[in-house]
N, C-alpha and C positions, 0 to 999 in steps of 0.2 A: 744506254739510256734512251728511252723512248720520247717520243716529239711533247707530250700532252706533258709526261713527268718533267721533261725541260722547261717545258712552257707554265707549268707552276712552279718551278725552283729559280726561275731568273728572277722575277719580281723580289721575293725573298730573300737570295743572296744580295739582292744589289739593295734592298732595305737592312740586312747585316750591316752590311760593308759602311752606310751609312750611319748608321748608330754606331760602329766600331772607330769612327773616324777614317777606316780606310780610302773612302770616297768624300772627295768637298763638293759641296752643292757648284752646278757649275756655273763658271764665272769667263765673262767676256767682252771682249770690244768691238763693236766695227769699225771697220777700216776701209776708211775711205780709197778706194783702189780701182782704174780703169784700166790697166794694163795686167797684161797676160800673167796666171798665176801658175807656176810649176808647184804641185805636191808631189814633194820627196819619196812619200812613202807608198800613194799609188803610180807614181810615175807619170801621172795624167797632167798634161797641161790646158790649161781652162782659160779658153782665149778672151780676146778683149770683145770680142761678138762672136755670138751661134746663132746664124739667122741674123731674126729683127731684132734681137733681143740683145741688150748689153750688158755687160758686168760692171757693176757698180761698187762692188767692197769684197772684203772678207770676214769673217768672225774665226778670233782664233781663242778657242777655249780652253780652260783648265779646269781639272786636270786635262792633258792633251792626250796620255793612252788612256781617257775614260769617254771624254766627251767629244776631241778631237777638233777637228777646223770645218768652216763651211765658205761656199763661194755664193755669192747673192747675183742676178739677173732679172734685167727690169725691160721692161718692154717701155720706148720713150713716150710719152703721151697716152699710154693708156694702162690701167689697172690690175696690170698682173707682174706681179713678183714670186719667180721661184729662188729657192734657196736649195743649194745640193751642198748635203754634211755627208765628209767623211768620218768612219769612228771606230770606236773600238769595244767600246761598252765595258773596258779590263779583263776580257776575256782572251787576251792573246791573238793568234793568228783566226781569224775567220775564216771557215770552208766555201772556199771560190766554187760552191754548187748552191744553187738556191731553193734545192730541194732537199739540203741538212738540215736534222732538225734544230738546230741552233739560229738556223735564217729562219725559216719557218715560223719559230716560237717569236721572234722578236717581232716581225712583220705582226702577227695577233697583238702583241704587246703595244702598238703602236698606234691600232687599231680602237685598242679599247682607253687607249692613254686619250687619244683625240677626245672620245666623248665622254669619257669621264670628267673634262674640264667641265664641262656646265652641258649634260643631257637633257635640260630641257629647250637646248636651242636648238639639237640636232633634231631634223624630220627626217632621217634617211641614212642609211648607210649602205655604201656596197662594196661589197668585197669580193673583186676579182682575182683566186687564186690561180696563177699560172702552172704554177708547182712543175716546172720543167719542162714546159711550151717553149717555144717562141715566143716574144711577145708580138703584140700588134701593132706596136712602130715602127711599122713600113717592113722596112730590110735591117733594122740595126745589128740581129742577129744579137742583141743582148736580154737576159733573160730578165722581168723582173715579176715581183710579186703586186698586186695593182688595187689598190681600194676609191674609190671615189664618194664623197661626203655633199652631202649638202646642209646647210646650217642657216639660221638668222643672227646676225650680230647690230648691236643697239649701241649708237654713240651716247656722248653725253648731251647731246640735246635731243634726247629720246627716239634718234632717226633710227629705223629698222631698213637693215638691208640684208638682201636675199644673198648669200656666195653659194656659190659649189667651189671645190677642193679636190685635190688630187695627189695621193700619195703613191711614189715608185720605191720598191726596193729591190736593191741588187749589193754585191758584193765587189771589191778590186784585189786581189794583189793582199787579200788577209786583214781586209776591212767593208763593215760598212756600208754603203753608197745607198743615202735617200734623197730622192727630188719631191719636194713639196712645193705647191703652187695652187694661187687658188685665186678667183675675180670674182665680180658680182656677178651674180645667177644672168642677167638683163644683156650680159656679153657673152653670154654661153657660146652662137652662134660664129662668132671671131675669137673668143680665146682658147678655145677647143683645139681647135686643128694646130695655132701656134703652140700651145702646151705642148702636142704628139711631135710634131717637127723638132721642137728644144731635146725632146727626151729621143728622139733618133739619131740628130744633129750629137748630140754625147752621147750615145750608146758608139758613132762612129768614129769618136774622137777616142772613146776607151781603148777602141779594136786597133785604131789605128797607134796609140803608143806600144799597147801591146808586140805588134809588129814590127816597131821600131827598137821594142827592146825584151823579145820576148822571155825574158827568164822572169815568169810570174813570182 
């Protein structure tokens, strides 16, 4: 099966599966959590800091082989929150290359899921396909697929604020693995570089379980 035919049968199967009941809308809590998290199923432990950045909770979803769990990391005093979910999407083991087209199609899907939420807020989008590069943080020696957004977002007291956004994906071990992270445009200059540091800082945390337990 080719990338393009994958990439128009996944939205599909997973709106089946939907209407069949086989999939429930997902559902979840967080959880208040500052101490080190082991998932079982990448084997990755996700410390209580990477960097400046701390970990703050977890979300553990259901279904858990559809939508899977995520670890949250907050930067103390200033404005950026990423979240890194593991998953599975009910597709079984996921091909540890991020040049299948199975990563491939979802990365697009994710892409266009982002601005489908409300397009007339997005001014931009860009989509850095790596498609089996290295990536560009630093040394991680982890590959991922890379989009970066910009948007306005409007509170309730009609404030308009500028963000950029930033989406990583990769795969562990037969799942998954997205870092999304995003500040107001206005810190581009400071939360930039800490964004790429977070996403190295775990690219070497990946390599390094790996290491410890290499049977992917």
């Amino acid at each position: 099966m080719n990338g393009r035919l994958l990439r128009l049968l996944l939205p599909a199967l997973t709106a089946l599966a939907l209407l069949s009941g086989c999939v429930a809308v997902r559902q979840g809590e967080f959880i208040l959590d500052r101490a080190p998290w082991y998932d079982y199923f990448t084997r990755i432990t996700f410390p209580s800091k990477l960097g400046p950045l701390v970990k703050t909770g977890e979300y553990e979803y259901q279904p858990a082989d559809y939508y899977g769990r995520a670890v949250v990391y907050e930067l103390p005093g200033k404005p950026l929150r990423i979240e890194v979910s593991l998953y599975k999407l009910g597709l079984g083991n996921i091909p540890d290359d991020i040049d299948s087209p199975v990563v491939r199609a979802h990365f697009l899907d994710l892409c266009e899921e982002f601005i489908s939420q409300d397009p007339k807020q997005y001014q931009h989008l860009v989509m850095v396909d790596l498609g089996g590069g290295i990536c560009v943080m630093d040394h991680s020696k982890v590959e991922y697929h890379r989009a970066e957004f910009s948007w306005q977002e409007t509170d309730i007291k009609g404030k308009v604020t500028l963000r950029n956004g930033h989406l990583l994906l990769t795969t562990c071990r037969g799942n998954f693995l997205k870092i999304r992270g995003d500040y107001p445009r206005n810190e581009e200059n400071e939360m930039l570089p800490v964004f790429r540091d977070f996403a190295r800082n775990l690219g070497e945390t990946i390599l390094s379980s790996r290491k410890r337990d290499p049977d992917k």
